[in-house]
N, C-alpha and C positions, 0 to 999 in steps of 0.2 A: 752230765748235761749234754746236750747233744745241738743241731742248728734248724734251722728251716729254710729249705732252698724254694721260693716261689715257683712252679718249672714254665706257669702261663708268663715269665718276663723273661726266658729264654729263646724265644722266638722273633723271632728277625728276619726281614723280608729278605730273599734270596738264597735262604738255609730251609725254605719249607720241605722242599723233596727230602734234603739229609734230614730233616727232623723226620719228617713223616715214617723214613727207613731204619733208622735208630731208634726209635721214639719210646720200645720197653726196655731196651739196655740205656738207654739215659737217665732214664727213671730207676732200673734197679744202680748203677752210677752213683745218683743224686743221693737214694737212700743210704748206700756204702759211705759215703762221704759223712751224711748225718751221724753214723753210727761210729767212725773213727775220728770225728771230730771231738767227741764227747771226752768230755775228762771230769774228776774230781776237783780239780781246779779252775773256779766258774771263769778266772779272765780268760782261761787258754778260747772257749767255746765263744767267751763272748765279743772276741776280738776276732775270730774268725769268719764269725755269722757277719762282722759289720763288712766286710768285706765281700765273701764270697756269694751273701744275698745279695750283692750291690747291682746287678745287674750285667755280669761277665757273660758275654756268649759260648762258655766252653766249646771255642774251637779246639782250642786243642786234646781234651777229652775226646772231643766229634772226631780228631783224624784217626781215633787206635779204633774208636767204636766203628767208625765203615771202613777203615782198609782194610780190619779184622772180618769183617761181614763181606764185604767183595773179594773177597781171597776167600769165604766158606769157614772159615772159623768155626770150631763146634767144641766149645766151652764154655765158663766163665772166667779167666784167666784174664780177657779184655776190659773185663770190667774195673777188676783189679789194678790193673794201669794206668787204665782211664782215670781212675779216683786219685790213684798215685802221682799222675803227672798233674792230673788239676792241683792238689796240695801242692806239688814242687812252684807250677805258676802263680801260686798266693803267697808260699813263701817268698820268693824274687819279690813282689810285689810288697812285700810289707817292707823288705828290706830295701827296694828302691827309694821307696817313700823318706824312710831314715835318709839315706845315702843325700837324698836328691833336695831334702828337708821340703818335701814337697807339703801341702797343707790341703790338699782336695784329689780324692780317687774315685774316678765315677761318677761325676756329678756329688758326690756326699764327701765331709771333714775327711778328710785320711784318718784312719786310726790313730797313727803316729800322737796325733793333733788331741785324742780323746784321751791315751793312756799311756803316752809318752814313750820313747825311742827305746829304753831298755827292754821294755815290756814287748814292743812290736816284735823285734831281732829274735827272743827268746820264743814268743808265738811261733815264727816264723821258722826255727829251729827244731820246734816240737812240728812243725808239719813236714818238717824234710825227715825229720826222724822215722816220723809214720805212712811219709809215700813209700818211701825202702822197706819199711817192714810188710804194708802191702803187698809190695813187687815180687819180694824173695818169696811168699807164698805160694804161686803157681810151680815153681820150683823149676823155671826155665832162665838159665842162665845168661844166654845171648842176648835176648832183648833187654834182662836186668841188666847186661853189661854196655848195652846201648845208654842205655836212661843215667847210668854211672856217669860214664864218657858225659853226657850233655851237661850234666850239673855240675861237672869239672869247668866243661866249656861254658856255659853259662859265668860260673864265678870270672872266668878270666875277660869276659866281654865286660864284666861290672867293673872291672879293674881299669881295661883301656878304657871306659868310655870316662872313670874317674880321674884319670889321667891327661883325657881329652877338655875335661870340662873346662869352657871358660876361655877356650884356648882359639884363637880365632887363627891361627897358622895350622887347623887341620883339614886333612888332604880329602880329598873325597876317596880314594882309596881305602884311607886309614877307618873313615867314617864306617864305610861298607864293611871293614871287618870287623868294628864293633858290633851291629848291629847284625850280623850273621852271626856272632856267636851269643850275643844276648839275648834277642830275642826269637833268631829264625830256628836257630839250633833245635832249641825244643819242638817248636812244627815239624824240625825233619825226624826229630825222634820221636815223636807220636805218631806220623806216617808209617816208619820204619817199623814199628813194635808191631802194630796188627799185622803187618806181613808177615814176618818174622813167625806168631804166634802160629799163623796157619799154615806154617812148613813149606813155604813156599822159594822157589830159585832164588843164586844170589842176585840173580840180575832183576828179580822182580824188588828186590829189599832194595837194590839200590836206585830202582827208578822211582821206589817209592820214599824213599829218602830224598832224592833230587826235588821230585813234588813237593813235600814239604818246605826244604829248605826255603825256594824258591816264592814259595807263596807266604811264607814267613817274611821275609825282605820284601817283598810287594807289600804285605800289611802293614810294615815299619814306613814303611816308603811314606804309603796314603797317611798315616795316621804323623806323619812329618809333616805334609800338606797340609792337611788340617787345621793342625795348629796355628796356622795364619790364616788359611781362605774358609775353613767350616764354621759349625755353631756347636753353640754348648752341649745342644741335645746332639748330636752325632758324638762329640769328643767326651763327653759324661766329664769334661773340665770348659775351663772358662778359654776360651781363643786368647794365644799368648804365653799360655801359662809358661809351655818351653822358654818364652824368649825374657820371660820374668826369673825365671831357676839362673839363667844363663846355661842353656844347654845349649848345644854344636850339633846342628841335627844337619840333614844334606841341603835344604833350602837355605839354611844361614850362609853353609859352604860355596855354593852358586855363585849367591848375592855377594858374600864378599869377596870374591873370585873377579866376580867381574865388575864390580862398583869403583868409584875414582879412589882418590886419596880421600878428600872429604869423608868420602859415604862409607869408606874404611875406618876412618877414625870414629862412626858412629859405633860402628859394632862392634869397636873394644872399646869407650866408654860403655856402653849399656852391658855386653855380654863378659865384656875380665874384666872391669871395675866396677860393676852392679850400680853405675850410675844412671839411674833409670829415672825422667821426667813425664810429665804428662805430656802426653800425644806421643810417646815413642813408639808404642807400640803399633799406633797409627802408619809411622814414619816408618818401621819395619816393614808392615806389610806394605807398604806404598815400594819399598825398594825390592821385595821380591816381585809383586806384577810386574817392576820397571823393566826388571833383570831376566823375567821370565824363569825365575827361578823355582815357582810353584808347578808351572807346565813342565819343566824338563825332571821334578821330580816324580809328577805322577807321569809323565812319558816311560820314564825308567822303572818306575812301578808296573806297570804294563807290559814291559820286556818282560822282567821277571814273571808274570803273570805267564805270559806265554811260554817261559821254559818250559813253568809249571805244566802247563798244559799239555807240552810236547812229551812230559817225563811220563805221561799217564797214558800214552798210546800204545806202551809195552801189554794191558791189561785191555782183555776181551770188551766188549758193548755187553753192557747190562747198566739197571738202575743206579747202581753204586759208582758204578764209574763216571754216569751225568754227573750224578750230585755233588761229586769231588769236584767236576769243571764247574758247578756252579759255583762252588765255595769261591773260587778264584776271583770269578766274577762281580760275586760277593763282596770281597774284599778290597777289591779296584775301584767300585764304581760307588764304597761308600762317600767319596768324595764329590758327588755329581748331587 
């Protein structure tokens, strides 16, 4: 059995250039993905479809598909990673869900929630299994040993941040390197790969790694913001939801940074003793406006933005190279 990926609900205002530049390697992507999703085992497929139709912008797909195309790439080898790294971010995803006992991904039930936690992790397993055997196909080793490297780091960011959780004495340091190795890591190895692929200098792998990295942690950033000052239809969850899990995101960090005694003893009632009342949630966001906690997140979101940006000046003017500053933009101003 195999999936169906809608590709008209892939599109999203501020990625129209990168679509329009991508637009047959996403679709031959999309179809690779269909065809190694498939198994003889209906839940593997049908647990994957509920997710990965969910409505995902594959950015990170998008970064191997145009750094690979603005670097001259001339194979399909791109494609192959693309599909690879998309499977690696669905796996994280399913197992966050477990981890995080989340109950809503995307706007839609978490899986977790439909066919229960054993079954998700194992999913989730079977698609790490078969991004690597994707990868080792092309038969180029640096890149696969890029994507190795990430999914190491990856695990070790799901560790600090399980470590973190709940814990309202963490630093905004500490926060920042969860979230660079959790989430931004693989941005910077989907940047890295299509360079890489097209044989290009080290110093072009590595400003295109910085790029990534960098706009990976800017998307963490916003989409930390969000979770107090957005709406459901931007967050595909309900506003809150972090602060219902009890997660430690940078906004919680601020606010209780700089809130009194009081308004500290809020956010370890609600976030380490899951004492949660009606209007707290209220009361949270009323203490990050107070604290300005939400502005100095997406402020800092926007530095990172602009590393991002500085990292891509190593690489000539052409179309590919806009589209990458837009992605940036993209991803900053989903909060506006």
């Amino acid at each position: 059995m195999g999936i169906v990926i809608p590709l008209e609900e892939k599109k999203a205002a501020g990625l129209d250039s990168l679509l329009d530049l991508i637009r047959p390697d996403l679709e031959r992507t999309n179809q690779l993905i269909i065809q190694r999703t498939g198994s003889d085992v209906t839940t593997i497929p049908e647990v994957a479809n509920h997710l990965i139709s969910a409505g995902g912008k594959r950015l990170r797909p998008m970064l191997v598909l145009a750094t690979a195309g603005m670097c001259g790439y001339k194979g399909d080898g791109h494609l192959k990673f693309a599909a690879g790294i998309e499977f690696m971010h669905t796996a994280t995803l399913l197992h966050d869900d477990v981890v995080d006992e989340s109950n809503m991904r995307r706007g839609k039930i978490a899986a977790r929630m439909l066919w229960g936690n054993q079954t998700c992790v194992l999913v989730g397993d079977f698609l790490l299994g078969h991004a690597f055997k994707m990868m080792v196909e092309p038969g180029m080793i640096p890149p696969l040993s890029v994507v190795s490297q990430a999914a190491a780091v990856i695990a070790e960011g799901e560790i600090l941040q399980l470590n973190a959780a709940k814990d309202t004495t963490t630093t905004e340091d500490a926060y920042m390197g969860v979230i660079r190795r959790k989430t931004a890591e693989l941005f910077a190895a989907a940047a890295e790969v299509g360079v890489m692929l097209a044989g290009r200098p080290k110093a072009d792998e590595a400003a295109a790694r910085s790029y990534g990295m960098n706009l990976g942690v800017a998307f963490q950033l916003i989409d930390d913001a969000l979770d107090y000052g957005g709406s459901s239809a931007k967050l595909g969850k309900n506003v809150g939801d972090d602060f219902r899990e009890g997660k430690i995101t940078l906004p919680v960090v601020l606010a209780f940074r700089r809130g009194s005694e009081k308004e500290r003893e809020f956010w370890r009632r609600t976030l380490e003793k899951g004492e949660i009342a009606d209007g707290d949630v209220e009361t949270a966001c009323g203490l990050m406006k107070k604290h300005k906690a939400l502005d100095d997140t997406i402020e800092r979101a926007a530095h990172y933005g602009a590393i991002a940006r500085d990292a891509m000046e190593i690489f000539p003017a052409s179309p590919w190279k806009d589209a990458l500053l837009e992605v940036v933009d993209f991803c900053i101003e989903r909060v506006y």
